[in-house]
N, C-alpha and C positions, 0 to 999 in steps of 0.2 A: 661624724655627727654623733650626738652623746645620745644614751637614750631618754630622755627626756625631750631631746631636741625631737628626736623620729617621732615620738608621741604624739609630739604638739602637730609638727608635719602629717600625720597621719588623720589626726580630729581634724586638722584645719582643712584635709582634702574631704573627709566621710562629711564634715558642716558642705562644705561648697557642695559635693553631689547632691545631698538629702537637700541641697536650699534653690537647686538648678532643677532645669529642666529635662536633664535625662532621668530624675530620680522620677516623675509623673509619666515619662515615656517608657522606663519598664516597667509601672507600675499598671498601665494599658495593654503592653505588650501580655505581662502574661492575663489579662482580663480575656485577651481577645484569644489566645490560645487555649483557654479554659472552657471559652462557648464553643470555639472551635472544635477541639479533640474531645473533648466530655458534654459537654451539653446538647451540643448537634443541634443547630435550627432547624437542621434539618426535617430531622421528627416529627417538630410540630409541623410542620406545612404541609407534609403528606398525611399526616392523619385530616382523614375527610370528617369525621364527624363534629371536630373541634367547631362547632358556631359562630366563636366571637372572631376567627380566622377571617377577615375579609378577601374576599374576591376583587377580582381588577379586569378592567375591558378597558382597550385604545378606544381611542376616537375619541368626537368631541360630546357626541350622546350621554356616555359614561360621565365624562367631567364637570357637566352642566346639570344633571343630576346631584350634583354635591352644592351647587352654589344658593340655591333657595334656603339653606337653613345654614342657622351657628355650628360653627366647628368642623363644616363643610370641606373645608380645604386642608385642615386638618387632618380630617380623614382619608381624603383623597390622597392626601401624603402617604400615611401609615398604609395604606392597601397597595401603594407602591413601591412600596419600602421593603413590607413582610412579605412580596412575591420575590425579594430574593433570597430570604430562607431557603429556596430551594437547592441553595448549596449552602452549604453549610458555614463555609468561610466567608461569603460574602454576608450573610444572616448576622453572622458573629462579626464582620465588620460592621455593620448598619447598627448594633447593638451596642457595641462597642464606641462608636463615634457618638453617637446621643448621648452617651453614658457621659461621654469627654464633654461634650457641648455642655452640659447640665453641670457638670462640676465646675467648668468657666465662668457660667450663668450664676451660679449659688456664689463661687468667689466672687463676683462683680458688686452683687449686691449685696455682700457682707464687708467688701470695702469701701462702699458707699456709706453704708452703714458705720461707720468709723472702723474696721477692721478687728482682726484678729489675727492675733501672734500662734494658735492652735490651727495648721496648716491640714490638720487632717479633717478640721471639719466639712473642709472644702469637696471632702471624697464622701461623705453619707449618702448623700443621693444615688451615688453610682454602686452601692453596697447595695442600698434598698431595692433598687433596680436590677442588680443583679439574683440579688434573692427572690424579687417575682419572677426572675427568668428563669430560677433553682426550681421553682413551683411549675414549670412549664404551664404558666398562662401568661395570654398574648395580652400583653398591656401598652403594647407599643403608642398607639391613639393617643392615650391616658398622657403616657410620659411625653410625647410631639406636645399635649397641649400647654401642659405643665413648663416644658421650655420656651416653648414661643411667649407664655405668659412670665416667664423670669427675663427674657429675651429684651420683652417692652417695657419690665419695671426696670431694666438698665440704662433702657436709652429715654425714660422719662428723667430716674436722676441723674445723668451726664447733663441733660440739655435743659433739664427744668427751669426757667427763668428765676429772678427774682422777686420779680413782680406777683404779685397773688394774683391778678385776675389772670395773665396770660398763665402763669402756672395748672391754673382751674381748668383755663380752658384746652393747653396740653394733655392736662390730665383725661379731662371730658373726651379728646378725640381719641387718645390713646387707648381708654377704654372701651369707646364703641368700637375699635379694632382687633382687642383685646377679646369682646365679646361674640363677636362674629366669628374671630378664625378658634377660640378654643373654647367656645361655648361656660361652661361652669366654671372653669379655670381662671377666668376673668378677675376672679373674686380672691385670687393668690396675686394678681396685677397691682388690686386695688389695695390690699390688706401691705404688700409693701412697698406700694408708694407712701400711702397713710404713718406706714411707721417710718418710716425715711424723712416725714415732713413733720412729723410730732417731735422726732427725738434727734435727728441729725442736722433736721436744718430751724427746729426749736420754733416752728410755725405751728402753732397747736392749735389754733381756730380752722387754718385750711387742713391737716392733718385730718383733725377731726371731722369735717366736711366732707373729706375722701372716703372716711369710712361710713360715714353715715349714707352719701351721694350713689356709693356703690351698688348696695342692692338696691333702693328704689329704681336707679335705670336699668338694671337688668331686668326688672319684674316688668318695668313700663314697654320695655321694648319686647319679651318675651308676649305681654298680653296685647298690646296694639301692633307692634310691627311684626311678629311671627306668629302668632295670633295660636300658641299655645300652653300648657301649661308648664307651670317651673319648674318642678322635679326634673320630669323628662327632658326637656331644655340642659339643665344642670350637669344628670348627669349621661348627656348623650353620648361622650367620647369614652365613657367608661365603660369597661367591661362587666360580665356579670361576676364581680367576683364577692360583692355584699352576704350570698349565699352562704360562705366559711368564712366566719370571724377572723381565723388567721390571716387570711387572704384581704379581706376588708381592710384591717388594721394597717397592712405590710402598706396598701395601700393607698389609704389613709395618712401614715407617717411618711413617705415618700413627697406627697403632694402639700401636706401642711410642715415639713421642715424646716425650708428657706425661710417663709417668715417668721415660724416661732421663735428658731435659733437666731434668725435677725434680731428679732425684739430680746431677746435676751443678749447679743452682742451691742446692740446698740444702747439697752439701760445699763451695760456695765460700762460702755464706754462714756455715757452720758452722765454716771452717776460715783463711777471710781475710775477715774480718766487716768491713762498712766503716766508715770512721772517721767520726761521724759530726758535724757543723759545730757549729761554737761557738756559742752563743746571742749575739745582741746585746748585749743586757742581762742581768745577773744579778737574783737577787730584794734583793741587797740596793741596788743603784740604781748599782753599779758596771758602765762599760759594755767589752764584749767583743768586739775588731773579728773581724768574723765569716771562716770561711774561705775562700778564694776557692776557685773550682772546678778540678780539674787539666788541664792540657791535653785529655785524651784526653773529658773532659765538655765541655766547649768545643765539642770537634769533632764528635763524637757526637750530640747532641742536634740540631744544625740539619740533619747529615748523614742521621740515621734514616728521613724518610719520603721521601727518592731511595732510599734501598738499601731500603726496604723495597720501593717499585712495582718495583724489577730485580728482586728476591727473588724478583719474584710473574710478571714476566714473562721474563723469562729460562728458567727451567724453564717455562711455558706455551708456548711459540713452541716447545720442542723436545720439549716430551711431546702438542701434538699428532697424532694419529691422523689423518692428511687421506683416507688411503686408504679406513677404516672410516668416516669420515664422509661420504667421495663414494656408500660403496655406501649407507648408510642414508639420502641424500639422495635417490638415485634410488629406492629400495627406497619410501620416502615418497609420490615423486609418482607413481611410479607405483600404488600403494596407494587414493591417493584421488583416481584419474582424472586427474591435473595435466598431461596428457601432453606439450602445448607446454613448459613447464615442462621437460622431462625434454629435451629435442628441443634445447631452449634451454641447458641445463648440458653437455648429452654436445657441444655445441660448443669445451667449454670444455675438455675431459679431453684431458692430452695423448696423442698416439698408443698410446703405448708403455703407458701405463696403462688402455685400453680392453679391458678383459677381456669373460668370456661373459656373465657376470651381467650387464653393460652393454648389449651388444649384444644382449641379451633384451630390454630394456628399450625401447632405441632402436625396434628391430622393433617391436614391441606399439602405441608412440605413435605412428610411422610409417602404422599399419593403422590407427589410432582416429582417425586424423584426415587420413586417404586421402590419406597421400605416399606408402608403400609401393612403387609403381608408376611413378612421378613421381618422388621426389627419393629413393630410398635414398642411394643412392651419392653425397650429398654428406656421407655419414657413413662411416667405417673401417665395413664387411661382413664377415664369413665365412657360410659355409653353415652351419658347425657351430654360429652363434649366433643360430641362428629357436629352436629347442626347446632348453628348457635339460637336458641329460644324458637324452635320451629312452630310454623302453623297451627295455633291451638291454646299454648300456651301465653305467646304474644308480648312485646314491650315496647316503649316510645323510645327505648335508649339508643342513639344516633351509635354506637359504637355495636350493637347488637345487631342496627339496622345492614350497617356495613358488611359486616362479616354472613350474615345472612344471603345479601345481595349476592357478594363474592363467593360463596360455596355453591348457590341456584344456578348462579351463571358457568362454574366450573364444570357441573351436571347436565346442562342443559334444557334447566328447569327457567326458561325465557320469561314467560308471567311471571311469577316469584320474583322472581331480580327485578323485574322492572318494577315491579310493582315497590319494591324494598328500597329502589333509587330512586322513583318521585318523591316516597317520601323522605328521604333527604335531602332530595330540593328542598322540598317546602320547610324545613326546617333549618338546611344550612347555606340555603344560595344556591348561585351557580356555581359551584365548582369545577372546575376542569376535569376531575378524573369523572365525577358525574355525568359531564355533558360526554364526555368521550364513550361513557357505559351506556349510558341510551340510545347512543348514535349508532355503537356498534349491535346493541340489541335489535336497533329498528331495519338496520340493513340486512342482517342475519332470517329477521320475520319478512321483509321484504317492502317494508314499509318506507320507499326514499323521500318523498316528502317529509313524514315528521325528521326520518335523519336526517335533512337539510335544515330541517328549523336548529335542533341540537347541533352542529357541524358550525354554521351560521354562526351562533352562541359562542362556540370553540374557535371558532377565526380570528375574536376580536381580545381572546385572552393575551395578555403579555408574553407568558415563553410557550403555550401549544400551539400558537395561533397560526403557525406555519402549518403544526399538522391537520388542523381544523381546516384549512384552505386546499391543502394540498387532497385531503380524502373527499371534499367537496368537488373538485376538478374531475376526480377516480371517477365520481358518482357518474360524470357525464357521458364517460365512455365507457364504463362497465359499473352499471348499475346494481349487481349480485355480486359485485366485489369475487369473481371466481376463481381470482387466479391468487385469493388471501387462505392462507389454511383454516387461520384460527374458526374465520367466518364460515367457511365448509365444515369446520367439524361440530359447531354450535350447530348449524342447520340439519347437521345427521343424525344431532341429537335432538333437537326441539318436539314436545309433545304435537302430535297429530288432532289431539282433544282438546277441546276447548279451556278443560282447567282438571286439575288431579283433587281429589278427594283424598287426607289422611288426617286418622286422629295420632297417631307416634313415626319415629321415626322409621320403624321397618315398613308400616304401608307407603310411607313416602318412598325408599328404597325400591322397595316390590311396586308401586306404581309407576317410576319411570322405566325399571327395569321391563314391563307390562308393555311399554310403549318404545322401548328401543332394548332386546335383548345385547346389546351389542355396547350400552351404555357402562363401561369398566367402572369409572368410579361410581356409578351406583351399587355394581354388582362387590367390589372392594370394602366399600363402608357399608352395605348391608352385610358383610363377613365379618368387617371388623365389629359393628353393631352387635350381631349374636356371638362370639367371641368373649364381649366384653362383658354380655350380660349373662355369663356361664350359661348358653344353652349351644353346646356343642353340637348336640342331635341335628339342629335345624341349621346349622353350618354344613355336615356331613347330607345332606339332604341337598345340599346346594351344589355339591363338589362337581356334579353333571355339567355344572354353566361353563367350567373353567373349560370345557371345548370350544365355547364363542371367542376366546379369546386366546391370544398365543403365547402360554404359558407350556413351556418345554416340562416343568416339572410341578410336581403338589407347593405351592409356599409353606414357608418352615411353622409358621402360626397354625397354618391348618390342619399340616401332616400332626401336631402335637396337639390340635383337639380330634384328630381322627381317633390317636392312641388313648386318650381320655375318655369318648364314646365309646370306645372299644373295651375299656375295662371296666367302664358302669353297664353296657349290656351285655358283655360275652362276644361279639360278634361284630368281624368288621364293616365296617358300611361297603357301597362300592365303589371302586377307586375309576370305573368307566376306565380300564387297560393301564391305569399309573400305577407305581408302587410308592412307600415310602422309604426313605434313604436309610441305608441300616447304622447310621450314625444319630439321628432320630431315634430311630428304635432303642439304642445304646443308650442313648441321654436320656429316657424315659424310662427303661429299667434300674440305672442308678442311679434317678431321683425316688422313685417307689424302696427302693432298698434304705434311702435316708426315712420315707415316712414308717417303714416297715420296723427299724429300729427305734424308734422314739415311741409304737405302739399309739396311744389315744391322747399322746402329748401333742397336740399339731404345731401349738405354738415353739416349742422345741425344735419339731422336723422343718419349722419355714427357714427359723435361725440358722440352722445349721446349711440348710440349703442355697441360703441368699447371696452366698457369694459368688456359686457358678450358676445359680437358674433361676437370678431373680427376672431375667430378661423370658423367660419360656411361660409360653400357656400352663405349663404342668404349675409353675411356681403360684403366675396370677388365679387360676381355677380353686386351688388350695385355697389362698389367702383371703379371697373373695368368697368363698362358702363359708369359713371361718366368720367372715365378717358380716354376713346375714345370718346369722345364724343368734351371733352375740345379744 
């Protein structure tokens, strides 16, 4: 074969792939590995504070609940849909196959529409859609309505009569169903039938009708048949994402696509119709040299599936979210105890993006897995980031609420928490990990009734609901859950008083510590706490506690603010019979030997020091007096 021949052989095999169907089936494939390995639906499902995140309960209570209003069933879809986020590949299937659906949906009606030879228009939607996924918000509702409503303007022009009135009245029922199941959405139903009957099928009176007929019956039916107002009605299925312009727009462009890009396919086809090739042959056996293709098809055709993967990555790479993706990563592992995990990524965050939520987090895996004491400070610290916004200070932030919850409850601070997890009911639903926190606070305080109401709650969830059943049965034969550790060890902690009094976080500390000496992570983050806030003195004042607990030797953070207090007052505090390790002592005389040679350059002596002791009290004490000082 010549080379010219392989050539032609070659184009003519890369035309068939890119014009088939395998070229659409890896073009999903890697969609669906992308939400999979990198995106993680994961994430979002376990982040509890997320709002627009719907909850789902069995039974028919739950489902009957959705059918009194528009978009009902809709919804009921999407809350059955995003509970399987909860692995991650199935999340990224469900994502994935809508995406596919919607691209079916948009090509149906753009070749109703008289078509297009631009095969990648057919994929916007699933771009768009994938870049609100990039943003980690849950738009799923949104996008369910949006297809069901391209769903019904397909099978209105397959089946549309000829006849105008039955057409009308097609139309008429299609849209009361239209409006029922996707609420606002409706009005993408109506906008491309309308254009499908002005410009494809050149009925411009009933066209016209469709659009004008549209909102008056949504408004008619929204005021007398659901008897409320329209916005809300509109935009029920939508999330709140109006709040960020970016976010609006994404979504925005997503929903009004189909038909704008209709309406522009179809006045080109209606107004510069193409020409279309010459046959071969004629019928009478005269033959007709057929026409060649014009340049711009030449180029286009082989050109299409490069510009369509840039199409797709080019806007992905810049509409992801890393920031909301870092915090629902950690939000994740720390959620489901991963804490190495968590210890393991906050390596990775650069300085300057390590916020409090972070440093809540880091703290928590630190104690779970007794570095605390031992290796904080090979992590960025502040004092202000042991308790996230404690008592006093105060915020409505669902993500502050959380983490608050989860630290009280670690402590044994049982009010607190519960108190921090109604109100994220009341703000985010029932969520399961919610219902399961209350359930286990009230059986811990001993209160089994409310834990059966929450339990109860927990039963009719989709994937806890075994465990919500099966701890309801516990309840019946051991009501104090006695043979559960976790639940003894919350009870060994829980205050004996009614409620703790603190204006910062060391009287919270020194309060529980008040009410159970035996309370480690209070006594640990009241250490790390003065620690952080360079006051050594009142660390070495505490050293006496480390007998309540069984600590064979001084931790390395403490022994190196003993030696710090030791060389601000001359004298060492008392060690209650421990000593410190003379490798300690070693590492603290040849850090004083780098500040001794730099004299009253400090910034000099940290430099020099930071690459063996940026992880030591000696290093953070410096840097940090340094720094109030400035």
């Amino acid at each position: 074969m010549s080379l010219t021949g392989a050539a032609i052989r070659i184009r003519r095999l890369y035309g068939q792939f890119t014009r088939g169907p395998a070229f659409p089936a890896l073009v999903f494939l890697a969609v669906f590995l992308y939400l999979w390995l990198y995106l993680e639906p994961a994430f979002l499902y376990s982040f509890m504070p997320y709002r627009q995140f719907p909850a789902f309960s069995t039974g028919m209570e739950f489902f009957e609940s959705f059918l009194p209003y528009q978009g009902g069933l809709v919804a009921y879809a999407s809350a059955f849909l995003s509970q399987l986020y909860h692995w991650s590949w199935l999340g990224a299937l469900v994502i994935t196959s809508v995406a596919g659906l919607l691209c079916l949906a948009t090509a149906g009606v753009f070749k109703h529409l008289g078509g297009t030879r631009v095969r990648a228009l057919y994929y916007v939607p699933a771009v768009l859609m994938l870049m609100l996924c990039s943003q980690y918000r849950h738009a799923l509702a949104a996008v369910l309505a949006l297809l069901t409503a391209l769903l019904l303007a397909n099978l209105y022009m397959q089946l549309a009569p000829r006849n105008g009135w039955l057409a009308g009245a097609a139309f008429v029922a299609l849209f009361a169903a239209a409006y029922y199941l996707t609420a606002g959405a409706c009005l993408i139903f109506a906008a491309s039938c309308a254009i499908f009957e002005l410009l494809s099928r050149r009925r411009l009176l009933l066209g016209a009708i469709f659009a004008a007929l549209a909102p008056v019956l949504a408004l008619l039916a929204e005021r007398y048949v659901f008897r409320i107002n329209t916005i809300p009605a509109s935009a029920r299925l939508m999330p709140p994402l109006l709040m960020a312009p970016y976010l609006g727009n994404l979504l925005a462009g997503l929903l009004l696509y189909c038909p704008a890009a209709g309406l522009l396919i179809a006045l080109r086809n209606r107004f510069l119709p193409r020409r279309a090739p010459a046959p071969e042959s004629q019928a009478d056996g005269s033959s007709v040299q057929a026409s060649k293709p014009g340049p711009w098809a030449r180029v286009q055709r082989p050109l299409e599936s490069p510009l369509l993967v840039l199409l797709a990555v080019i806007p992905l790479y810049y509409s992801l979210d890393v920031y909301t993706r870092r915090i629902l990563q950690f939000e994740y592992y720390s959620h489901n105890g991963m804490w190495r995990q968590v210890l393991r990524e906050a390596d990775r965050v650069p300085v300057e993006q390590r916020n409090a939520s972070l440093l809540c987090d880091v703290s928590r895996s630190l104690y779970r897995t007794d570095q605390l004491s031992e290796n904080m400070l090979h992590y960025v610290q502040d004092p202000d980031g042991l308790v996230p916004k404690f008592k006093g200070i105060g915020s409505s932030s669902c993500l502050v609420l959380a983490e608050a919850s989860d630290v009280f409850l670690d402590m044994g601070y049982l009010e607190e928490s519960e108190h921090s997890t109604h109100e994220l009911l009341d703000l985010t639903g029932d969520k399961p990990a919610l219902l399961r926190r209350l359930a286990l606070i009230n059986i811990v305080k001993g209160e089994t009734g409310a834990a059966r109401v929450f339990l109860g709650a927990l039963s009719k969830d989709l994937l806890y609901g075994e465990e919500g059943r099966r701890d309801l049965e516990r309840l019946k034969s051991d009501p104090g859950f006695a043979s559960d550790p976790e639940v003894q060890r919350l009870r060994s902690l829980r205050l004996t008083e009614d409620g703790l009094e603190y204006s910062n976080q060391e009287e919270l500390f020194q309060g529980l510590l008040k009410a159970n000496r035996k309370n480690r992570m209070a006594f640990e983050y009241l250490m790390a706490y003065y620690l952080l806030s360079c006051l050594p003195g009142e660390a070495a004042k505490n050293i006496s506690r480390l007998d309540d607990f069984e600590y064979r030797e001084i931790p390395r953070h403490y022994e190196e603010a003993l030696l710090i207090q030791a060389s601000i007052t001359g004298q060492m505090a008392d060690l209650h019979g421990r000593t410190i390790r003379p490798e300690t002592i070693q590492r603290f005389a040849d850090f004083c030997k780098i500040v001794e040679r730099h004299g009253n350059d400090v910034n000099a002596a940290l430099n020099e020091a930071a690459e063996q002791y940026r992880d030591t009290y000696f290093w953070y004490f410096l840097n940090r007096k340094r720094a109030l000082t400035q």
